[in-house]
matplotlib code that plots the C-alpha trace (Angstrom):
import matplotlib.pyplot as plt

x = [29.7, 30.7, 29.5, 31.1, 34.9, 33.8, 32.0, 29.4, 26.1, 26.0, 22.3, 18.7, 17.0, 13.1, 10.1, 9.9, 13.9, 17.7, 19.2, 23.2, 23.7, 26.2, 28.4, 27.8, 27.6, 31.3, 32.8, 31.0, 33.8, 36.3, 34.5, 34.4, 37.8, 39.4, 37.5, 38.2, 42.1, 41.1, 40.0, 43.3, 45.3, 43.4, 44.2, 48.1, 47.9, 46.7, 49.1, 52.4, 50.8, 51.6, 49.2, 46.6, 43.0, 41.7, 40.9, 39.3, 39.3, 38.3, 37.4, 35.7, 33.8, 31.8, 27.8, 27.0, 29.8, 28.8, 25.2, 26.3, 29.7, 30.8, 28.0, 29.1, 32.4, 32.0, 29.9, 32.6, 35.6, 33.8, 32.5, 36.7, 37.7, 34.9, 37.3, 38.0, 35.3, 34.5, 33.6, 32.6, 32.3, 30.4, 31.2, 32.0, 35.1, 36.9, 36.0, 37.1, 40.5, 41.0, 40.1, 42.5, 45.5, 44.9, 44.7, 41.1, 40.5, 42.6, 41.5, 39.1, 37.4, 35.9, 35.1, 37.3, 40.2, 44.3, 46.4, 50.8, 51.3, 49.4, 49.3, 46.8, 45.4, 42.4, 39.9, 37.1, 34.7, 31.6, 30.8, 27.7, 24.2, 21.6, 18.6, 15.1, 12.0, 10.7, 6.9, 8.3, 6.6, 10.1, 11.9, 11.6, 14.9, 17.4, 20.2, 19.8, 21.8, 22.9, 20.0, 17.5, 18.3, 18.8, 15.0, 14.1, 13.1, 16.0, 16.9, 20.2, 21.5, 23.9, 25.0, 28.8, 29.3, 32.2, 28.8, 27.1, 30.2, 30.6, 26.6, 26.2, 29.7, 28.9, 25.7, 27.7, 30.8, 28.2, 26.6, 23.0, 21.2, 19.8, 15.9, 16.5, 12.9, 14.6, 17.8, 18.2, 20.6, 21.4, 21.5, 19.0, 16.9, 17.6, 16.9, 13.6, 12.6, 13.5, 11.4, 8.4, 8.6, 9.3, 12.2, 16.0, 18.7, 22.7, 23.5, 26.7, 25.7, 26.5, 23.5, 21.4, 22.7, 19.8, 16.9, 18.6, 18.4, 15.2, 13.8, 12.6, 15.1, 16.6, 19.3, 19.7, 23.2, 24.0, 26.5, 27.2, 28.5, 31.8, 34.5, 34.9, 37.6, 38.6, 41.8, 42.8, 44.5, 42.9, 45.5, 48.0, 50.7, 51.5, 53.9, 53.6, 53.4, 54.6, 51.1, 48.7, 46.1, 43.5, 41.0, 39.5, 36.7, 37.0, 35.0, 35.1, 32.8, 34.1, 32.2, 33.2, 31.8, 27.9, 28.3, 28.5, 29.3, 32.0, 33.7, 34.3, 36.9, 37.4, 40.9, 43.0, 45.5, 48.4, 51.9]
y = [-8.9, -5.4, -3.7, -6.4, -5.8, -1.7, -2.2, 0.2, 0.2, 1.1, 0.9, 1.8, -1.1, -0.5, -2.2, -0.8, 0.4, 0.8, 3.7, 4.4, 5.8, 8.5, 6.0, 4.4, 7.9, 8.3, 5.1, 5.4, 7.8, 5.4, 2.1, 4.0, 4.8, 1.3, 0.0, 2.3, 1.1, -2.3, -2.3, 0.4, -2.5, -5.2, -2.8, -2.3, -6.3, -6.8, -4.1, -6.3, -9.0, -10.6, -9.1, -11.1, -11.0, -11.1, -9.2, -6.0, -2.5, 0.4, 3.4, 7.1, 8.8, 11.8, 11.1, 11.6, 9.2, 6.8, 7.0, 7.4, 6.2, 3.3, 0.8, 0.1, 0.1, -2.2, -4.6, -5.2, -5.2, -7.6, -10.3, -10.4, -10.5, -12.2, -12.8, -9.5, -7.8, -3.9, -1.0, 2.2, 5.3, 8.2, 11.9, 15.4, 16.5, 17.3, 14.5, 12.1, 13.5, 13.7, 9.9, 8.6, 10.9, 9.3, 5.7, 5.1, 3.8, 2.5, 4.9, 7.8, 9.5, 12.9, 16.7, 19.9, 19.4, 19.1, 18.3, 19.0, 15.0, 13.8, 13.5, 13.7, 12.0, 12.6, 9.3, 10.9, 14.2, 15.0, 18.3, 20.3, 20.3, 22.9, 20.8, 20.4, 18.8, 18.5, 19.5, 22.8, 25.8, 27.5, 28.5, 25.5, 26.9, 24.3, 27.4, 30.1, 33.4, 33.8, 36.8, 34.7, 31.9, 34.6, 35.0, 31.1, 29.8, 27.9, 25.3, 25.4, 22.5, 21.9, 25.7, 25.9, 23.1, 23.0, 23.0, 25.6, 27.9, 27.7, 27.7, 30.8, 32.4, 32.2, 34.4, 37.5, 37.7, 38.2, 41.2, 38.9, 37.1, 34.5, 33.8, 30.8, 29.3, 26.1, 25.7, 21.8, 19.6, 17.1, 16.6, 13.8, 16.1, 18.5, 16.0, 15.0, 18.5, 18.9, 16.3, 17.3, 20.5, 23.0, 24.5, 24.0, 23.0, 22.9, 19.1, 16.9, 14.6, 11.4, 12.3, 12.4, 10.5, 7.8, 10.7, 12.0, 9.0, 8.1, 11.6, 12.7, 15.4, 17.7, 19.6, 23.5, 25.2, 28.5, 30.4, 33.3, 31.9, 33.1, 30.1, 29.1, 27.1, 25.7, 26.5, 22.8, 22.1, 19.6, 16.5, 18.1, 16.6, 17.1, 16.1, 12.1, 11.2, 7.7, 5.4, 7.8, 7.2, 9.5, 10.5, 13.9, 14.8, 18.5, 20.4, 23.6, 25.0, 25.7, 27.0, 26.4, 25.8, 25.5, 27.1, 23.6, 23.6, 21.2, 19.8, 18.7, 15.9, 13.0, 12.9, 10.1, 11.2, 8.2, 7.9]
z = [-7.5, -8.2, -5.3, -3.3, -4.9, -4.1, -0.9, -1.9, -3.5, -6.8, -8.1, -7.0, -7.5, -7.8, -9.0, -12.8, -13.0, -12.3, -11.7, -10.8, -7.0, -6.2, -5.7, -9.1, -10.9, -9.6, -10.4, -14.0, -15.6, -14.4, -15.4, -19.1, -19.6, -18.0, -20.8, -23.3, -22.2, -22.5, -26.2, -27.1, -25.5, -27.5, -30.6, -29.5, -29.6, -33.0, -34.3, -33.8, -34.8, -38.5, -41.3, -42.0, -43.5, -40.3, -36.8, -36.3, -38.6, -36.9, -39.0, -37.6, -40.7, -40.5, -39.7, -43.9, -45.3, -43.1, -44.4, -47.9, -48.9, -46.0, -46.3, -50.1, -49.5, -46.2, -48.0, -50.7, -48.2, -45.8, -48.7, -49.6, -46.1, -43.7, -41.2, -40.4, -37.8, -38.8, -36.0, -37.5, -35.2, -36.2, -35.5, -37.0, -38.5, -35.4, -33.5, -36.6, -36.5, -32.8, -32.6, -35.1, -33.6, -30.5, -32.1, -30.8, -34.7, -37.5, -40.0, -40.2, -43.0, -42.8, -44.4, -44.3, -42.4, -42.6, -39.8, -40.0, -38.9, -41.7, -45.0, -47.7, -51.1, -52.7, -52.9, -54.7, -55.9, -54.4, -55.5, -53.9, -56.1, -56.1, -56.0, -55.9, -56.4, -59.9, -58.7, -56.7, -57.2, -58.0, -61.3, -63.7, -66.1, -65.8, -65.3, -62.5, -61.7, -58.3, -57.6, -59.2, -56.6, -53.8, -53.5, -54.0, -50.5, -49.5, -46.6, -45.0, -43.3, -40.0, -39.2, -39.1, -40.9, -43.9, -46.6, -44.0, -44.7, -48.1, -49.3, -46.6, -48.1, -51.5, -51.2, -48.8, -51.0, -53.9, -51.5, -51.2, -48.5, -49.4, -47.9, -45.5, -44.9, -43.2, -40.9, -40.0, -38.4, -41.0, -44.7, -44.5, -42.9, -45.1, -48.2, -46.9, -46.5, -49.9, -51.2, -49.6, -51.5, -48.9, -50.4, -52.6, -51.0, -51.7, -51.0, -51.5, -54.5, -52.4, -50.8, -53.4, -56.3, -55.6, -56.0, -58.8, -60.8, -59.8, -60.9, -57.7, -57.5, -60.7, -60.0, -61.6, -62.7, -61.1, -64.1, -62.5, -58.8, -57.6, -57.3, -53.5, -52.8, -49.1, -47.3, -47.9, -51.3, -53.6, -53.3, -50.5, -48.6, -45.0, -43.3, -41.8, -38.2, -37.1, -36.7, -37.9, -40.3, -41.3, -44.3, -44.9, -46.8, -48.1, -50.2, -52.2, -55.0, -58.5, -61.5, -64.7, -67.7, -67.7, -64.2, -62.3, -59.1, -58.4, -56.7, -52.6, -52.5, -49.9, -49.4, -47.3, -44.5, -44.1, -43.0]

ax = plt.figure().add_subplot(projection="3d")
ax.plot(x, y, z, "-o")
ax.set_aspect("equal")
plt.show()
């Protein structure tokens, strides 16, 4: 028993529930992190071990390429490797990067972001889409100006976010404000909203190249918008640190012909 090997007593035992004691909400932290050790040493293991098509892949991704881009992927990679047991971790940008620099996961793929140890390679375009539903109430011209938009009612999605930035950015450098009748946390959220008609919305196409096929969302062409691009270069190299393998997922706005807004990139960082 545990509370034997720690001579205390480590949970409140009643009728209808557990709950941790003070002395099992101070050995908690430390239970965590010898297991946290545990699996890093497991990883360290499989690391000098031959390569082989099977063992464990750990990947981070960002909460929306999980939902939108990994479960193809995965399926594919798993039906030519069955062997090999996947663990995906879920987080923002930041927390993507700061678990694959500290080998808590084998790879890690996520928005915005460049690191000096790494280096990067684009995998793939996903610009952002003005969108909405076919039945809104809004403009039904197929092309917008920026101040016709600026008055549309609009929903904004996950304030501070790499999308939050550039969608909120490309209305103040124009000199407008754009009429926000939505702020939520998510782009699902933000896609549902959408669909019920509430308002338009700037969303990467991953997440809604399903809708758009389907015909339950259009998307509309802004001509006049000013090009936004991020402070990561498309396709950059940084420099490589030893055991250290990342993907980014950055995204900047461009408007070129037809006044298409293109295009965010997912990017890989490797050494």
């Amino acid at each position: 028993m545990l509370e034997e090997s720690v001579g205390a007593k480590l949970f409140i035992r009643s009728k209808t529930q557990v709950t941790l004691s003070l002395a099992g909400k101070t050995l908690r932290p430390h239970a965590e992190n010898l297991l946290r050790a545990v699996s890093l040493a497991r990883q360290a293991v499989h690391e000098q071990q031959p390569a082989s098509a099977s063992g464990v892949l750990s990947i981070a991704a960002g909460l929306s390429i999980s939902t939108y881009l990994l479960p193809d992927i995965l399926k594919k990679y798993q039906s030519l490797h069955p062997a090999v047991r996947v663990s995906v971790r879920s987080g923002n940008s930041l927390q993507v990067l700061k678990m694959v620099l500290d080998s808590e996961v084998d790879l890690g793929l996520a928005r915005s972001l460049q690191h000096p140890e790494v280096e990067t390679q684009s995998l793939r375009d996903d610009p952002l889409l003005f969108v909405g539903h076919p039945g809104h109430p809004g403009p039904h011209k197929r092309k917008l100006k920026l101040q016709e938009v600026e008055s549309l009612p609009l929903i904004f999605y996950d304030r501070g976010s790499s999308d939050w930035t550039l969608t909120n950015g490309l209305f103040r450098r124009a000199g407008l404000l754009p009429n926000v009748v939505l702020e939520v946390e998510g782009i699902e959220t933000c896609k549902r909203m959408v669909l019920r008609r509430l308002g338009l919305a700037f969303l990467p196409q991953l997440a809604v190249t399903r809708e758009l096929k389907s015909g339950k969302l259009r998307t509309m062409q802004i001509t006049d918008a000013e090009p936004l691009q991020p402070e990561s270069g498309r396709d950059s190299l940084a420099p490589q640190a030893a055991g250290k393998n990342c993907a980014t997922f950055s995204r900047s706005f461009a408007v070129g012909n037809g006044g298409q807004m293109s295009e965010g990139q997912i990017q890989t960082w490797r050494s």
